[in-house]
N, C-alpha and C positions, 0 to 999 in steps of 0.2 A: 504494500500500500504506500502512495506518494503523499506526501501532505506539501500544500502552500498554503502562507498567509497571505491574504491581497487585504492593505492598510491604504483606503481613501481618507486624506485631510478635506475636511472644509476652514473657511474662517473660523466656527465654532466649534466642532466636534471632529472628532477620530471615527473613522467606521474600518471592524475588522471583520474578514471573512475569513473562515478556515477552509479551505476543501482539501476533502480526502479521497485521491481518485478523483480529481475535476468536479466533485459532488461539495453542495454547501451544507456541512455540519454544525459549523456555529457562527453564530453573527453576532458582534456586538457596537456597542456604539457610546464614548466618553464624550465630556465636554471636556474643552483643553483646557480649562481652569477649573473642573471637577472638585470636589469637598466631599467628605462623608463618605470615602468610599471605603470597602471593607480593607480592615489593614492598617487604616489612619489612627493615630495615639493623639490622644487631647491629654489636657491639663483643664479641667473639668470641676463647675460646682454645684454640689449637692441643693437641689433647689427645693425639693419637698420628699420628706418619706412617708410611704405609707403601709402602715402594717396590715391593712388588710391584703394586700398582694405581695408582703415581705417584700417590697421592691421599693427603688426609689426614682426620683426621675431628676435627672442632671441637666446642666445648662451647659451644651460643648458649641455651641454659637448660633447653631440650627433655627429655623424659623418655631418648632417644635420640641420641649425639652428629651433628651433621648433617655429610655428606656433601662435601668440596671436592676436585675431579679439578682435575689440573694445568693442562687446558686450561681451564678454569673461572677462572683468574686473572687474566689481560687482560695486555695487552703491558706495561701500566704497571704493575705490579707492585712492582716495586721503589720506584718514585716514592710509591708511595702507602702502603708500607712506611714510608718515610723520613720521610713527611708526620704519619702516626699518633705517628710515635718523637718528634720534634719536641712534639707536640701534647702528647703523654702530658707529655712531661720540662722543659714548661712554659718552651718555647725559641721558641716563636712570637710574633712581633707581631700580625701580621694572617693572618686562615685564608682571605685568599684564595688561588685557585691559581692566579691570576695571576701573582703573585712567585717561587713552586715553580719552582725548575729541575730538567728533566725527565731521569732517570738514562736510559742505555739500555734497549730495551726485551728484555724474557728472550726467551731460545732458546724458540723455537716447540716442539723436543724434545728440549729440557731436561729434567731429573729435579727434582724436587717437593722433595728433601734438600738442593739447591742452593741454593735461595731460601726456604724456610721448617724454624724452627725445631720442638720441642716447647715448650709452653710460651707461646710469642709468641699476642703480641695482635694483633688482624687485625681490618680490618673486611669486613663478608661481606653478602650484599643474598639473599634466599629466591627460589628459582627453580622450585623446589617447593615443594611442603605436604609436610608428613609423610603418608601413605599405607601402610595395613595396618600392619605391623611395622617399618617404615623408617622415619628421621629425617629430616630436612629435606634436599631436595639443595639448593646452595647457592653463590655465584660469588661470584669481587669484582672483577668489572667490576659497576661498579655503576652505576645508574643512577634517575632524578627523572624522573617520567611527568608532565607540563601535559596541557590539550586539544589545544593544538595541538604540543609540543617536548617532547620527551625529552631529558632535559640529563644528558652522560655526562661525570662527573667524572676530572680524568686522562687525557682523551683530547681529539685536536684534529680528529678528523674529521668532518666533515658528512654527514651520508646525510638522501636524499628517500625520502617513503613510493613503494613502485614499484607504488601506487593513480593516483599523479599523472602523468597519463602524458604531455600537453602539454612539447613540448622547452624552447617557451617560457616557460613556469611554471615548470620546474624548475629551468631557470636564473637564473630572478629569484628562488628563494628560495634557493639556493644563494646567489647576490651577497647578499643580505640578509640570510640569517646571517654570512656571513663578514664583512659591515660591523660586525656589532654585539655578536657574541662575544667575551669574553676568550680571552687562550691558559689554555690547559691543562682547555679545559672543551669537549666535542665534540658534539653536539647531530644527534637525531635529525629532522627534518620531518617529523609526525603529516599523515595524507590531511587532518586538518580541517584544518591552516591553508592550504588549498588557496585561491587568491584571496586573504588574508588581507594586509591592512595592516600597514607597518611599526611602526607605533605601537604595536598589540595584539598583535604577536608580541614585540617588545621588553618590555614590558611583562610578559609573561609568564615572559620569559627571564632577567628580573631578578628575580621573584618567586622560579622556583626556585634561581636562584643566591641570595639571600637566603636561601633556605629549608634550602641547604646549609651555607650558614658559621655559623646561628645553632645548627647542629643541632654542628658540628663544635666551635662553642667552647665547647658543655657537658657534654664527654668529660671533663676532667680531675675526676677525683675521684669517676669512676663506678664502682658495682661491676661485675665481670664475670661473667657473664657480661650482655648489656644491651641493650635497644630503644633504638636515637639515633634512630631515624629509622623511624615505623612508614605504613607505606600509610593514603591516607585511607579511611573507612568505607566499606562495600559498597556502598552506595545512591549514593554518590556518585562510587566509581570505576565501575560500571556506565554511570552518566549520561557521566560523563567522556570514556568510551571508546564509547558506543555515541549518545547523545544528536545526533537530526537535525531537520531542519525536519520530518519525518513522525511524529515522536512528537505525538500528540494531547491525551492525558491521562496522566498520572502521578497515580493514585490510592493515598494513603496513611488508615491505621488509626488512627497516635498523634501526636499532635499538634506531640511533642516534633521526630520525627520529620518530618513534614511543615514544621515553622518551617527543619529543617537544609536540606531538598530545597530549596525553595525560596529560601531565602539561597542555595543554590550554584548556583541557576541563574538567579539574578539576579546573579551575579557574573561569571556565563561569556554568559549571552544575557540578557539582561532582557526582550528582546520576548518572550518563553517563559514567564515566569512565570507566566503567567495559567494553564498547564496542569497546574501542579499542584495535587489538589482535595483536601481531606479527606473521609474516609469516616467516617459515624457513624449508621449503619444498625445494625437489631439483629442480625440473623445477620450472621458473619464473609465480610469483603470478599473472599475466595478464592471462598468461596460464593455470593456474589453477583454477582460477577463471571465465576461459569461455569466458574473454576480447578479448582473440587476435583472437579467431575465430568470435567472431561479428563485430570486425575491419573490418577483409577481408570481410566479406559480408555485408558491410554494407559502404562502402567508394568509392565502386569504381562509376566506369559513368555509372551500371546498377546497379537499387536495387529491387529488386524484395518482393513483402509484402503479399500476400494473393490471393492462391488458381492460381495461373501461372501470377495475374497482377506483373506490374513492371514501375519505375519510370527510365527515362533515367533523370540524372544531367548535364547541361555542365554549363562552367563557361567561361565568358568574363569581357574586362576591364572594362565595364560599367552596367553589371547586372548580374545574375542568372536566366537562363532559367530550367525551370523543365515541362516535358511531360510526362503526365500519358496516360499509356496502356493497357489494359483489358489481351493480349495474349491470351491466350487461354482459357481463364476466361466467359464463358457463361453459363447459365442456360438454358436448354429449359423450366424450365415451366415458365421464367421470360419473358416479354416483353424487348425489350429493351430498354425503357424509367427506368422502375425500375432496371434492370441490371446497367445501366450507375449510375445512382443514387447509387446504392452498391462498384459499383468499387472506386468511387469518395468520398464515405463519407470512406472506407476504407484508399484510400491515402491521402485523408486529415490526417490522424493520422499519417499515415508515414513520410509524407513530414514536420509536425510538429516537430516532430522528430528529422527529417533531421537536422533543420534551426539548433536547438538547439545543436546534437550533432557536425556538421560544426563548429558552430558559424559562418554562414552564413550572413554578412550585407549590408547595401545598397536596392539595387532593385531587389524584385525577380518575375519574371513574371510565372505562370502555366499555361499552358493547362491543362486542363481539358477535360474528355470525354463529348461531346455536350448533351445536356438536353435540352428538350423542354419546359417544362411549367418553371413560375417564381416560384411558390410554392417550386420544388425542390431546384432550383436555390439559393432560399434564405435560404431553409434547411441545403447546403451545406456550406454557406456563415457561418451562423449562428453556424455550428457545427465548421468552421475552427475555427473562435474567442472564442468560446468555450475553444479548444484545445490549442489556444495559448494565453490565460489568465493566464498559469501555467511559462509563461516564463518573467524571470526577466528582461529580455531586452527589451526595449521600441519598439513601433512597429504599424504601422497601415495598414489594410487591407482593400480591398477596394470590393465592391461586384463584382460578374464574369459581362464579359463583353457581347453583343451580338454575341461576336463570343468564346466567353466560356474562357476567360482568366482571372484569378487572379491575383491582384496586391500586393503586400506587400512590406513596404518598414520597414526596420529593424535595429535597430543602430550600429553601429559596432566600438569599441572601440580598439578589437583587431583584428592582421591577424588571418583570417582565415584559419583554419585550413583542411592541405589537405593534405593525408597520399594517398602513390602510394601502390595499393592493388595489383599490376600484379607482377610477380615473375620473373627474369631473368632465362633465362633455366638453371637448375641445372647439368645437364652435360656439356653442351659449353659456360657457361657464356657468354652467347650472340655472342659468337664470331663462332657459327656453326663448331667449329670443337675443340674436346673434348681429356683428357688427361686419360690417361687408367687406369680405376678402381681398379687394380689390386697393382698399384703406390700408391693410397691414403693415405694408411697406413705409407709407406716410405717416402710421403712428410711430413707427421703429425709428425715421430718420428726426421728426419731432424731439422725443425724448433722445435721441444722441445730441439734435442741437440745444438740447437745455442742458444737458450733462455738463458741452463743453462751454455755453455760456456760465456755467459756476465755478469753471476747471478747466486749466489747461491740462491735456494729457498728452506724453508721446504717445501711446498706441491705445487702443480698446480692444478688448473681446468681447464678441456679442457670442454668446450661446444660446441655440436654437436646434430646430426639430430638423432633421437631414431633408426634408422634403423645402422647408420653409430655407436651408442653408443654401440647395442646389441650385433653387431660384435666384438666390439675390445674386451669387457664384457664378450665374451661367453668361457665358459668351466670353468674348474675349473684351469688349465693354459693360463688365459688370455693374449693377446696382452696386456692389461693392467699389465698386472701382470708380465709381462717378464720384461716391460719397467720399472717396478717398482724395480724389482731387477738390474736392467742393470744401471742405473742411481740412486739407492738408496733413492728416495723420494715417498711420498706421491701424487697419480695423483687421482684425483674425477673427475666424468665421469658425467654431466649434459647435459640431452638430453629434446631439444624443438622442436616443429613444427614450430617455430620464426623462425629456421635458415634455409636455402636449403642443397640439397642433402649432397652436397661437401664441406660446409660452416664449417668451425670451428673457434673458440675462445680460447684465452689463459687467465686465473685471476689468478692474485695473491693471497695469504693468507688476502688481504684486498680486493679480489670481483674485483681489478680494472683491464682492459684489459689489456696486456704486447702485445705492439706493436712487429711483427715479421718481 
């Protein structure tokens, strides 16, 4: 199996696609000034406890205070209370926590009034994104993601990914942490440092212990509520966490962009760097790469996967319903106990799919096409789990029910994602009555002479639909080419199937959009 990343920049956000085998398995999409996202460390204050929920809710800067349950605070709790009070009141020599002597650890069911005040300053690590109306959910166990180590501040245990499944591996990295760890610092084995050399997991392990005492001694004199310690950028915690010898090509849009990828994967693999290319083609690398057409067939509330079957999606406040449909999907020489069986092991792989490219969480219930015997029943069971033992989200399925339903409940750390596939009529933008085709042209050159009445520019890019580009493009005295002389600048004519009929865009000499 090949895997590429294709990373489209806009002015605002990051969009990445993954495909496995040319196919889109996961899609995501940041704002390039993003907050709150899972992995971010605040400095953090207690704004209200309530013991009816043993939980309390924090001010880390959110429009909505975030979310901390009492089991959300880690055994070391008090240690790391005592550590912050120290820090704050400017009673520390050294922030390591090697030196920290370690209090008892809190009652597992203990009350939340016991150990934390209103008011107190905490530090807190995002476990959530904010999601619909909610604020951040939120922990302080806290924790430092490497490639290959998770470094768990405040804690002395060791855990192996249970990927690595070798007795003998596990207990040479077990000994190998425990050679080379500080106390009070507890450290997770990621499946990549799987084989890995003591040298470069050392190395790594003193990076994030670095990366935490530097972050720790520039608390004093911050406001609160505060970012100490924010997750690295999307593009590189993606690579970080998913990055293997089967990625082929990492193709990037901006340039700026593409210098980071490749400095981070000449830090972590340097034999790898050759795989990342830049793209500078005229239509957008989503588009060229085949992204944006399996967007739209693949997003909306029907999706259709093999031979006329098809999945209808709907989505509610409290779950994910999915029904599978055969349509016109029949064999005559199949009975229809094995036909149902074919449809069903087919959209189990779809629907697998699905969850992943969504990011789908919470509760998702299937219909399934009814099966008679349990032999299949459990074939089909058995193949779902299968299929989704490849996803890094936590997750449990439950077998189909007597009346042919599956249960799956899926963790969901961030909104899900949900992109409108339907298209507004390109002649009456929805308003059923339409402005004459014949104008188009004359409003497009209007709004360029107002642009450059507010603005000089050396060049413009209009982005447009390929039908509307070839037009303006055609002859060897183009509508381009008049306008060119007419107003004395440089116009680049970029045509996609992103935009609709009548749709146009203006950028500047730096790609960004010039509002009209």
């Amino acid at each position: 199996m090949t895997s590429d990343l294709v990373i489209q920049t806009t002015p605002t956000d990051m969009h990445f696609a993954l495909l496995e085998d040319k196919q889109l398995v996961e899609l995501s999409k940041e704002k390039k000034n993003n907050r709150f996202s899972v992995g971010d460390i605040y400095l953090g204050k207690v704004r209200k406890i309530m013991p009816g929920l043993n939980a309390a809710f924090v001010d880390v800067g959110y429009e909505r205070d975030a979310f901390l349950h009492y089991l959300d605070l880690g055994p070391q709790f008090k240690t790391q209370a005592e550590y912050l009070k120290a820090i704050l009141g400017k009673k520390m020599a050294t922030y390591s926590l090697d030196v920290v002597p370690s209090l008892p650890d809190i009652d597992k069911r203990g009350k939340i009034s016991d150990v934390m005040t209103e008011g107190q300053i905490i530090l807190v690590q995002v476990a959530k994104e904010p999601i619909s109306t909610k604020g951040p959910r939120i922990t302080s166990e806290l924790s430092l993601a490497g490639r290959n180590l998770v470094l768990m501040p405040f804690s002395n245990k060791i855990s192996i990914s249970h990927k690595i499944k070798g007795k003998e591996e596990r207990d040479r990295l077990k000994d190998l942490i425990q050679s080379i760890k500080p106390n009070n610092y507890g450290v997770i084995v990621r499946t990549m440092a799987k084989n890995r050399r003591v040298s470069s997991l050392d190395s790594e392990l003193r990076e994030l212990i670095e990366r935490w005492e530097n972050a720790m001694s520039t608390l004093i004199g911050k406001a609160i509520p505060q970012l100490v310690i924010g997750e690295i950028n999307r593009a590189s915690a993606i690579l970080r966490d998913m990055l293997n010898n089967e990625f082929n090509n990492i193709f990037v849009d901006n340039s700026e962009i593409f210098k980071e990828v490749r400095d981070y994967i000449s830090s972590i693999s340097p034999e790898q760097e050759k795989i990342v290319k830049l793209y500078s083609g005229n239509i957008t690398i989503f588009e060229h790469y085949g992204v944006d057409k399996q967007i739209k067939s693949l997003f909306g509330r029907t999706v259709t996967f093999k031979n006329g079957a098809y999945l209808i999606i709907e989505h509610t406040e409290a779950l994910h319903v999915i029904d599978v449909n055969s349509g016109n999907r029949t064999k005559s020489s199949m009975d229809q106990e094995a036909n149902a069986l074919e449809v069903n092991l087919a959209a189990a792989e779809e629907i697998a799919r699905q969850l992943r490219l969504r990011d789908m969480g919470g509760i998702i219930v299937i219909d399934f096409i009814d099966m008679i015997t349990g032999e299949n029943k459990m074939a089909l069971f058995e193949h779902m789990k299968k299929l989704m033992a490849a996803h890094r989200t936590k997750h449990t399925i439950l077998p189909l029910t007597k009346f042919g339903l599956m249960q799956i409940t899926r963790q969901r750390v961030r909104p899900e994602l949900n992109i409108e596939t339907s298209e507004t009529c390109p002649t009456c933008g929805g308003s059923g009555e339409i402005v004459p085709s014949i104008l188009l042209f004359d409003e497009i050159e209007n709004n360029l002479k107002y642009i450059l009445d507010r603005k000089a520019y050396k060049n413009i890019t209009i982005k447009l639909h390929p039908y509307i580009g070839s037009y303006l493009t055609k002859g060897w005295l183009s509508i381009r080419l008049k306008w060119m002389i007419r107003y004395k600048l440089w116009i680049k004519v970029i045509t996609t199937f992103s935009v609709t009929f009548n749709e146009y865009h203006f950028q500047d000499e730096d790609g960004e959009e010039i509002v009209v």
